[in-house]
C-alpha positions, 0 to 999 in steps of 0.5 A: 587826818585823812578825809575819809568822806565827802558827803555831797549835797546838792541844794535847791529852795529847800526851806525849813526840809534842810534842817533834819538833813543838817542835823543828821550830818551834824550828828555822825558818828565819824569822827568830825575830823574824817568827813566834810560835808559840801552843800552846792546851791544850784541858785537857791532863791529862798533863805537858804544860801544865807542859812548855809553860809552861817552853818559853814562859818560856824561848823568847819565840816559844812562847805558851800559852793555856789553857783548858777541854776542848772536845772536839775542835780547832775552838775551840782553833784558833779561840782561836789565831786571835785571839790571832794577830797574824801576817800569816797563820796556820799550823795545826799539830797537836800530833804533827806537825811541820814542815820546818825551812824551811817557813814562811819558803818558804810565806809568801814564795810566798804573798806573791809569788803573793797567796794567801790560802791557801798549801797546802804539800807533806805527807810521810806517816808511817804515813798518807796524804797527797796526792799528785796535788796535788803533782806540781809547784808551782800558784802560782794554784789552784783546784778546777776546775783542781787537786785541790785537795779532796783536800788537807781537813786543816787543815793550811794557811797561810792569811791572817789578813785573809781569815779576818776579811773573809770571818768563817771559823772553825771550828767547834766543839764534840765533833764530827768533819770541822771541818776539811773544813767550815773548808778547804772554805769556804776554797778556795771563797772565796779570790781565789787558792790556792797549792800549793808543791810542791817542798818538805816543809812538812808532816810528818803522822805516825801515833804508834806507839801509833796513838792519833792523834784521827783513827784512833780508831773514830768514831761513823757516824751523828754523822760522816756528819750532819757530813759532811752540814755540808761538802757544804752549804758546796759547795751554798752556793757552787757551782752545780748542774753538773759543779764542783759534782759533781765537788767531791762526788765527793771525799767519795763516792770518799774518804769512802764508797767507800773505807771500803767497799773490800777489808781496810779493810771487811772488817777492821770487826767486822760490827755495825759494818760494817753500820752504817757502811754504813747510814749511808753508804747513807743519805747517797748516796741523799739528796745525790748525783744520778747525776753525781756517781758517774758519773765515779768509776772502774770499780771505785768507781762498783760499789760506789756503785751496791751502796751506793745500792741497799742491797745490803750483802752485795754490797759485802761479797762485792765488798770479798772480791774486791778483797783479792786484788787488788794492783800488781806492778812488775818492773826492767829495765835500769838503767843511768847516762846523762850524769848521770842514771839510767835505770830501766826497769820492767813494772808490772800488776795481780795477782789472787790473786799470778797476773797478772790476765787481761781479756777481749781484745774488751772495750767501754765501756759505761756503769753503766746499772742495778745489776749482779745478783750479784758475777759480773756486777759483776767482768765490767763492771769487767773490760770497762770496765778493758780499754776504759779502759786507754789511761787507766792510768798508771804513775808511780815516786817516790822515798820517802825512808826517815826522813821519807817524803817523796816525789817523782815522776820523769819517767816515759815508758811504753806500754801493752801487751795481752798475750795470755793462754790462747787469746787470748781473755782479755789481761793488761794491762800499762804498760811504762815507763822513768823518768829520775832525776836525783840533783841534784834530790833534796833529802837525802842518805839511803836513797830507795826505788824505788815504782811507783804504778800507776793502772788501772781504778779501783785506785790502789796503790803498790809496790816496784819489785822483785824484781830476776829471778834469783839473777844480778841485775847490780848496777847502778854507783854514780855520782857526780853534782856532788860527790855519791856515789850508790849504787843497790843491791838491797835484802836480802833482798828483792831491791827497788831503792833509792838511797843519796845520800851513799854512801860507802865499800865500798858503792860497789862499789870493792872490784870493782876487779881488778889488771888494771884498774890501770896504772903507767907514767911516773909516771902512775896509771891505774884503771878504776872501775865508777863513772858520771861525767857528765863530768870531775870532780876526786878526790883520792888518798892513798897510806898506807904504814907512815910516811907518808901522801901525798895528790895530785888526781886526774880521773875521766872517763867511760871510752870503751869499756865502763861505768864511769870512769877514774882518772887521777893523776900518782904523788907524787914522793917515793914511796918504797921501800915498799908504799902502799896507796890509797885515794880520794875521790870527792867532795872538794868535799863538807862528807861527803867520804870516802876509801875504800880501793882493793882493791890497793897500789903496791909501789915500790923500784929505780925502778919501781911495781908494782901488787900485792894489799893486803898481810895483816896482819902476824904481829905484828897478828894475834897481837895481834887473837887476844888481844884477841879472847880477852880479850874472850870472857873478860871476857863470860864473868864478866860472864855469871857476875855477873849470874846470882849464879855459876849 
């Protein structure tokens, strides 16, 4: 069979960060005789040469090549990339992984759309990732119809045959931004980009010991002059105008003004922030006309004007303001709606932990010269928030905790000035309600609730909560299709989150009161605070001290309040005995669970009586008492063993 992709791994003293990228690759979905995956160790010095030629011996997918220290993964990649002999190339680093579909979906969406650079969906690990870029699927992408340019990381499938009509490579040598230059070129010239978006291709990660190539402290002055090489690939292919300023202002907005900005600035020690700054200063004046920061938001095009008038202790005075500065989002109500939920929410800005106040009688008004002193600057950015909040969004994702993929609801929201003082200052505030839908999330797991909130040019994310008060209403578990979910308050924050897959107490069974169950002729009858979109089947067990019975059951959203209702016919052959009960929610499901109800069935002359889950007998407790005891027991020798009888 043809090789349908190469995947291309440069490897420098990765230690034990290689093996979760291994494993991925090990565990694709194409299949094994369509891809090859080469390792090219640039001079590795720890275990890991030795580990790649056991891995290539036993795995014929996995070839290594190695070769001399380059100084970076420009010449690695390109080696890879001749001895590539897939259809398309995939650039993988050596701490990152995949997810164990993505080549098979990338390829396959490459092909059906003629792409000759397929950009796939990037959960971040410790470090960011785009997210603009993966609201949804983009079979046919550009830069001026999709922020294509913030997604620079190598990290793409891109067609071989491309990379040799157009002669692209990548730069080598010790050097910084080798990607930006590669990916840049890339976008410019393929007759069609496609972003898959509706699936975790790529895992970017930040090791634990932040030692990641990209996290180290970097030289300014070498940086920005490589920098200088990816605006010069734009210029090459671009025309004077808004594209091309628009393509610019990536690198300005991410690159420069970003790294200029609150604690990320602040936290440098001050000989290096001032050469950072230099060095950024140097670049704005030199290649950036006034288009460019003209369409940065409020707040970034103040810290272009100080950087491109060289005040430094200005940016630095502006970077103390903005640390205290960040999103907050409270809940609202939160309830189920035929199969999805429905969660309402505030969200504004903070200053200081108080609300952030406007002036009420703001107006637009362009940058036109640099603003005199730090009061002058906070003014304009406050004026220009208050004339641009029609503009502010308020989005809320669900993260998945292990992996960090996220994913965007539908969110509708307004937008409110609310009064402040004597009516001559307004907090700002976006009132939403998103409308999640559990069968669209991909994994069962733990998925917490973030608001990202987009306003006068602060783009930041937080969790939706504190839930108000003590008395917060735990919001009812559902059961979607044959999946179990649970929303709940996180402790002791008090933040929502989602738990797919849930089962057990957690599921808010053990709130069912006695007066919530009925017995007669033979039925079985249960209020459950549990939401159904509709019917759906469970199944029942009834345990007794000799026997164990089990019957079907429907579950059906209840008429009259929230909640369901458990209807069952009694098995025949219930005997004189008590049965305790329990159900499973979700009978269907390769997880599927029984969980205990907080009541048992007492049968005898002809009748079921509802009654509370019978203690344990005096026998058992006396038997969990000794073995409690045995347990102290043997702790306390074995505490004497180790500490040599002190």
């Amino acid at each position: 069979m043809p090789v349908k992709v190469s995947v291309i791994v440069p490897v420098y003293n990765p230690g034990i960060y290689i093996e979760d990228c291994i494993s991925s690759l090990q565990r694709q979905s194409l299949p094994p005789d369509e891809f090859e995956v080469i390792f090219v160790d640039d001079g590795s010095t720890d275990e890991t040469p030795a580990r790649l030629d056991a891995l290539a011996a036993e795995d014929p997918r996995m070839k290594v090549i190695h070769q001399e220290n380059s100084g970076w993964s420009g010449k690695p990649r390109n080696v890879g990339i001749e001895a590539s002999r897939g259809e398309f190339v995939m650039f993988v680093d050596n701490d990152d992984y995949l997810g164990d579909e993505a080549l098979e979906r990338m390829y396959d969406y490459g092909t059906a759309n003629g792409a000759d650079v397929v950009v796939g969906k990037m959960a971040g690990k410790n470090r960011g990732v785009p997210v603009e870029l993966f609201r949804r699927n983009r079979p046919r992408a550009t830069v001026e119809n999709a922020p294509l340019i913030d997604s620079l990381t190598p990290h793409k499938m891109v067609r071989r045959a491309f990379l040799d009509r157009i002669g692209l490579r990548f730069p080598e040598g010790r050097r910084r931004l080798e990607d930006h230059v590669f990916i840049a070129e890339a976008y410019l010239r393929a007759e069609n980009v496609s972003v898959l978006s509706d699936y975790v291709c790529y895992y970017h990660i930040r090791r634990d010991d932040g030692s990641n190539a990209g996290f180290e402290r970097f030289d300014p002055v070498g940086y920005f002059t490589n920098l200088r090489e990816a605006l010069d690939v734009v210029e090459r292919y671009t025309e004077p105008g808004p594209v091309r300023d628009r393509l610019f202002r990536r690198w300005l907005r991410v690159e420069m003004v970003e790294r200029l900005r609150a604690r990320r600035l602040l936290n440098l020690p001050d000989d290096y922030r001032r050469e950072l700054f230099g060095a950024i200063h140097e670049v704005v004046v030199e290649r950036f006309g006034p288009g460019v920061a003209a369409g940065l938001q409020p707040t970034q095009q103040v810290i272009a004007a100080l950087t491109a008038a060289d005040r430094y202790d200005d940016v630095v005075a502006f970077a103390e303001w903005e640390t205290g500065v960040a999103p907050t989002a409270a809940p609202g109500d939160i309830e189920w709606r035929d199969g999805s939920l429905r969660i309402g929410f505030t969200a504004e800005y903070l200053s200081d932990g108080e609300p952030m106040l406007f002036p009420a009688d703001a107006e637009a008004a362009p940058l036109t010269d640099v603003p005199k002193d730090l009061t002058e600057a906070v003014r304009w950015v406050a004026s220009e928030t208050v004339a641009r909040f029609g503009q502010a969004t308020a989005d809320l994702l669900l993260r998945e905790r292990t992996s960090a993929a996220q994913y965007f609801q539908p969110v509708e929201f307004t937008h409110e000035t609310v009064p402040a003082g004597d009516g001559e200052e307004v907090r700002l505030v976006l009132r939403g309600t998103a409308t999640v839908d559990p069968a669209a999330l991909p994994r069962d797991g733990a998925w917490d609730a973030l608001v990202r909130v987009k306003s006068g040019g602060w783009t930041k994310e937080c969790r939706l909560g504190p839930a108000p008060g003590e008395d917060r209403p735990t919001p009812l578990a559902g059961v979607v299709g044959d999946r179990p979910v649970l929303p709940y308050w996180t402790t002791p924050h008090g933040n929502l989150s989602l738990e797919l897959g849930a089962r057990g107490k957690r599921l808010g069974l053990g709130r069912v009161q006695l007066g919530d169950v009925s017995v007669s002729d033979e039925r079985f009858r249960v209020l459950l605070p549990v939401h159904v979109p509709g019917d759906s089947e469970v199944r029942l067990r009834f345990v007794s001290s000799r026997r164990i019975l089990e019957t079907p059951g429907t579950l059906s959203p209840a008429a009259d309040r929230p909640g369901s209702v458990l209807d069952a016919v009694l098995p025949e052959d219930l005997s004189d005995e008590v049965w305790r009960v329990a159900v499973c929610l979700n009978p269907g499901s390769d997880l599927a669970r029984f969980a205990g109800l907080p009541f048992a069935l007492r049968a005898g002359g002809g009748s079921v009586l509802v009654t509370p889950v019978p203690g344990p007998g005096v026998a058992l407790r006396l038997a969990r008492r000794a073995r409690r005891m045995l347990g102290a027991a043997r702790r306390k020798v074995n505490s004497r063993i180790r500490t040599g009888g002190r």
